[in-house]
C-alpha positions as CSV (number, residue, x, y, z in Angstrom):
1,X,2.8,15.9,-9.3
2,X,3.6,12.3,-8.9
3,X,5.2,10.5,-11.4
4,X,7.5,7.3,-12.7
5,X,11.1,7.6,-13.7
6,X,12.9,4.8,-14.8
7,X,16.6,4.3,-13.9
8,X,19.4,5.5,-16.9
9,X,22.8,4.8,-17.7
10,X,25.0,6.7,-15.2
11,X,22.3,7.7,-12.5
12,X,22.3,7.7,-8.5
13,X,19.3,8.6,-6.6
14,X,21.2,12.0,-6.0
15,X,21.5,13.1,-9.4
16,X,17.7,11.8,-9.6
17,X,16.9,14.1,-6.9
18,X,18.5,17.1,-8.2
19,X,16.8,16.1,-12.1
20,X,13.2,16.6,-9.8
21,X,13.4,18.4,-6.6
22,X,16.8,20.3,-7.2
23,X,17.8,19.1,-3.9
24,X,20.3,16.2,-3.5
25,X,19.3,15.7,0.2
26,X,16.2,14.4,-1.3
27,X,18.0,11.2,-2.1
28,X,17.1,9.4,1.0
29,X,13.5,10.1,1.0
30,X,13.3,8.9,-2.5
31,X,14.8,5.7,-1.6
32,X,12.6,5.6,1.7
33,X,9.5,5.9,-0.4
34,X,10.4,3.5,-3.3
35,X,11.3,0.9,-0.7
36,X,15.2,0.4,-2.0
37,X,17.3,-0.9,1.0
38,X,20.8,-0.5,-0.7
39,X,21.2,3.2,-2.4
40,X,24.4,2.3,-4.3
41,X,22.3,-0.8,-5.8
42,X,19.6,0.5,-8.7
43,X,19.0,-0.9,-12.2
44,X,19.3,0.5,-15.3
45,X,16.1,0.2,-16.3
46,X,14.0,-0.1,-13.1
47,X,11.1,2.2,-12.4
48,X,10.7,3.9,-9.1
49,X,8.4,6.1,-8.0
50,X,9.1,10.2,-8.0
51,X,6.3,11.8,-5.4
52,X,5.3,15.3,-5.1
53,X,7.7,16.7,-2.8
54,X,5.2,16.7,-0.1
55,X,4.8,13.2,0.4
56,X,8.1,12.8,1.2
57,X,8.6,15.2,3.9
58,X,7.7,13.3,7.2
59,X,10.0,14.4,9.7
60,X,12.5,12.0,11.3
61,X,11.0,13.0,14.5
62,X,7.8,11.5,13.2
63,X,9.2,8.2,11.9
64,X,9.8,7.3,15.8
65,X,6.8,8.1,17.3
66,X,4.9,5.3,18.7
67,X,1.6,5.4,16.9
68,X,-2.0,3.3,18.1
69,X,-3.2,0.7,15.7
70,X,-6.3,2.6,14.4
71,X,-3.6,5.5,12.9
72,X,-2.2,5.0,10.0
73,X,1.3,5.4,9.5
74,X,2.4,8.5,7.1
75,X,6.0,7.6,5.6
76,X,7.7,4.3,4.5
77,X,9.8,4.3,7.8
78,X,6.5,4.1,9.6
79,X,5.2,1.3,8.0
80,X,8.3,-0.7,8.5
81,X,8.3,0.9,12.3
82,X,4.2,-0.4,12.8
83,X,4.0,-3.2,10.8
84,X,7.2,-4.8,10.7
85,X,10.6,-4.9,8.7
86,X,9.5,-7.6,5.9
87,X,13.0,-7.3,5.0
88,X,14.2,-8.9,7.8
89,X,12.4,-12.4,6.7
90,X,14.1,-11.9,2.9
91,X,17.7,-14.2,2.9
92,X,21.0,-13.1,1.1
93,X,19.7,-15.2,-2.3
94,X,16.1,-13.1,-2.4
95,X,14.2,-15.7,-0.7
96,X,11.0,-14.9,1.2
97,X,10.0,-16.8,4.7
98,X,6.4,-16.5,4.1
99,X,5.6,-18.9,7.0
100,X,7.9,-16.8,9.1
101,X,6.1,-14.0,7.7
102,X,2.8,-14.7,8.7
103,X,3.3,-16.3,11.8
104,X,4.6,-13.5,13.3
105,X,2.6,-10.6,11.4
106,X,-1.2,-12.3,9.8
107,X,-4.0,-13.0,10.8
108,X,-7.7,-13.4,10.0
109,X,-10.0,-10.9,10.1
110,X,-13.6,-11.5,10.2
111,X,-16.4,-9.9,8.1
112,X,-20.2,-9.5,9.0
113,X,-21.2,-10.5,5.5
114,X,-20.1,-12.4,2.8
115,X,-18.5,-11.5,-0.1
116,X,-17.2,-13.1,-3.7
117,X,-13.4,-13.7,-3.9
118,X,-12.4,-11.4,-7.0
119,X,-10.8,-14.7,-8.9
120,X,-13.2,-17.2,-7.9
121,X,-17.2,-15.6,-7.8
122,X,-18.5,-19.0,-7.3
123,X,-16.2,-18.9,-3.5
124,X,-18.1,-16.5,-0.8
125,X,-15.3,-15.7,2.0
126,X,-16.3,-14.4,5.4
127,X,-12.4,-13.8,6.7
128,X,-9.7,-12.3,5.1
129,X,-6.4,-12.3,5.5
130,X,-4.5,-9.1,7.2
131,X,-1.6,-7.3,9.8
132,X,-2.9,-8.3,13.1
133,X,-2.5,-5.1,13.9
134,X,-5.9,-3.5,11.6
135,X,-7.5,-6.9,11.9
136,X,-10.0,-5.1,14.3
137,X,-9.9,-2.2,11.9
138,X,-10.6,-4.5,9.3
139,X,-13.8,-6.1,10.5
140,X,-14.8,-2.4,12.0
141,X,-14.2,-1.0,8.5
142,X,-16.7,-3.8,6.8
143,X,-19.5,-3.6,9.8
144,X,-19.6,0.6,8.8
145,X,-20.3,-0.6,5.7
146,X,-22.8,-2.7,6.2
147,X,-24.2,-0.3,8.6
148,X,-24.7,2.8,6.4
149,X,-26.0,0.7,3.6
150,X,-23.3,0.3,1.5
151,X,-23.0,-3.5,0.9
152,X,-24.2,-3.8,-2.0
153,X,-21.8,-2.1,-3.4
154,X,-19.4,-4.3,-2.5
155,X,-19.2,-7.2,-5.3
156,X,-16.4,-8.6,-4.6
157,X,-12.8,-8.9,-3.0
158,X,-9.3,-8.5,-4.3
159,X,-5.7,-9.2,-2.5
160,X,-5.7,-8.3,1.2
161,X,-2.6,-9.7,1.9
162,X,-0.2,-11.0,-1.0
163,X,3.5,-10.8,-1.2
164,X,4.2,-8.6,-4.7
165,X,5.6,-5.9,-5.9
166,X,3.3,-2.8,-6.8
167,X,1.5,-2.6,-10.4
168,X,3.6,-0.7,-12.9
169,X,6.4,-0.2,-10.5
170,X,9.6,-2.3,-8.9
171,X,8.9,-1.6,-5.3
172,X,6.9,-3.9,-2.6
173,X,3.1,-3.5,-2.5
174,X,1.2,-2.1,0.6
175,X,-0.1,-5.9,0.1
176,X,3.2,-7.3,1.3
177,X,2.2,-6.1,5.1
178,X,-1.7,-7.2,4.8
179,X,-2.7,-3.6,5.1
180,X,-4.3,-2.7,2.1
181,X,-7.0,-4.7,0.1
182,X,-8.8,-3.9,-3.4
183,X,-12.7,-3.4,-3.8
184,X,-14.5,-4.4,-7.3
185,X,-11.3,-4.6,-9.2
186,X,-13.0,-6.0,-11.9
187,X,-14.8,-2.8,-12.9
188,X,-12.2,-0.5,-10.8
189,X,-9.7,-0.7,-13.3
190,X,-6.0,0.6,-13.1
191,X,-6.2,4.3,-14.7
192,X,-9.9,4.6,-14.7
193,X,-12.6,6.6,-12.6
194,X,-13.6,3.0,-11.0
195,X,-17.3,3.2,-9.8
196,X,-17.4,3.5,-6.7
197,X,-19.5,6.5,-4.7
198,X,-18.3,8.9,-3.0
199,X,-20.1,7.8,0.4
200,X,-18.1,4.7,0.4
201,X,-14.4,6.2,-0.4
202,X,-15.1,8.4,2.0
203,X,-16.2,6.1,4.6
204,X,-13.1,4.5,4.3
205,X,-11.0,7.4,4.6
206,X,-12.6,8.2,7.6
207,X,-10.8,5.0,8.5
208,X,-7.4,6.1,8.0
209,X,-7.4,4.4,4.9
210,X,-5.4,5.9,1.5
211,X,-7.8,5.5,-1.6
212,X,-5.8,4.6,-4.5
213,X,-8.1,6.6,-6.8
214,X,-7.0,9.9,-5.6
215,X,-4.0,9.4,-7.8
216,X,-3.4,10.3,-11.3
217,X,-2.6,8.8,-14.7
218,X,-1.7,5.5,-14.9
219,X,-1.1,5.6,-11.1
220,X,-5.1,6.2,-10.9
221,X,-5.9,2.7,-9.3
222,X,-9.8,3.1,-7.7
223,X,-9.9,-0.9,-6.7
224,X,-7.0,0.1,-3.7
225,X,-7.5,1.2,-0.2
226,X,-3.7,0.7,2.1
227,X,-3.7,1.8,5.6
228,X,-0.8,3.9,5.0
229,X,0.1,7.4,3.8
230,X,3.3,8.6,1.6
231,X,4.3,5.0,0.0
């Protein structure tokens, strides 16, 4: 069962995986999946994320493959592999090259209707911002929709790409990369039902996408879909 720990006095990510998974070797998956890049540097304080054990066993062996756009990655190490090491564009005082960023990774995707920006209902957008490699996911994802009926349901539009850390915890969002976006989040709120149907989450899953409402507690979050698996 997934769940958040947050950082004591004293702790390494190895005594952290003994506390949960009675397995020390566990350590570097935990860090993998929380997105730390230094082991030796936590907080006291922080809060990272402790998944069932399952989601962190993606094989070393599948972290190289080479994987098609349409497939979504299935570990942290993939996502970095597919999508790009954001790290890479972060300088030694924390800075962020966003232009460097999205230059190299962003593009625009184009939707075959038009739909409310979650922040601004009076601004209709027809293109969205995302990794150029789902862009044509993306735009496939939205025609389905429109397709088998569904539009309606959509109201309006969350974060496609935005550079943040995840709600309630320390590590980067799915959002970072431009491969996740949020549906209705007005009325899907974090730790409810939401209120979307069925035929839609599973429309998108069909898609490769992750719905964020198969989670539980306050992880429960029914406005996110990421094009990932196991982060």
């Amino acid at each position: 069962m997934r769940c958040q720990y947050v950082i004591q006095p004293g702790d390494t990510l190895e005594n952290i995986a003994v506390q949960f998974y009675n397995n020390p070797q566990f350590a570097e998956k935990l860090r993998q999946y929380n997105g730390m890049c230094n082991p030796d540097f936590i907080i006291i304080g922080q809060p990272i994320d402790i998944p069932a054990s399952g989601d962190l066993h993606a094989t070393e062996a599948e972290a190289g493959q080479h994987f098609p756009a349409v497939q979504a990655p299935r570990c942290y190490q993939q996502v970095l592999d597919m999508f790009g090491n954001i790290y890479e564009y972060i300088d030694d005082d924390g800075c962020f090259d966003e232009n460097a960023w999205s230059a190299d990774m962003l593009t625009m995707a184009q939707l075959p209707f038009p739909v409310a920006l979650s922040w601004d209902h009076s601004r209709l957008i027809r293109r969205v911002r995302c990794h150029k490699k789902i862009a044509d996911v993306i735009t496939e994802v939205f025609y389905a929709i429109k397709r088998e009926g569904f539009e309606g349901e959509i109201i309006t539009l969350g974060d496609f790409y935005n550079f943040r850390t995840r709600r309630a915890s320390g590590k980067l969002s799915t959002h970072c990369w431009g491969i996740s976006f949020d549906l209705n989040p007005e009325i899907n709120i974090l730790g409810t039902k939401g209120c979307l149907t069925d035929e839609i989450v599973l429309l998108l899953k069909e898609f490769g996408f992750t719905w964020g409402g198969d989670l539980t507690g306050t992880y429960k979050e029914p406005m996110h879909f990421q094009f990932c698996r196991g982060y």
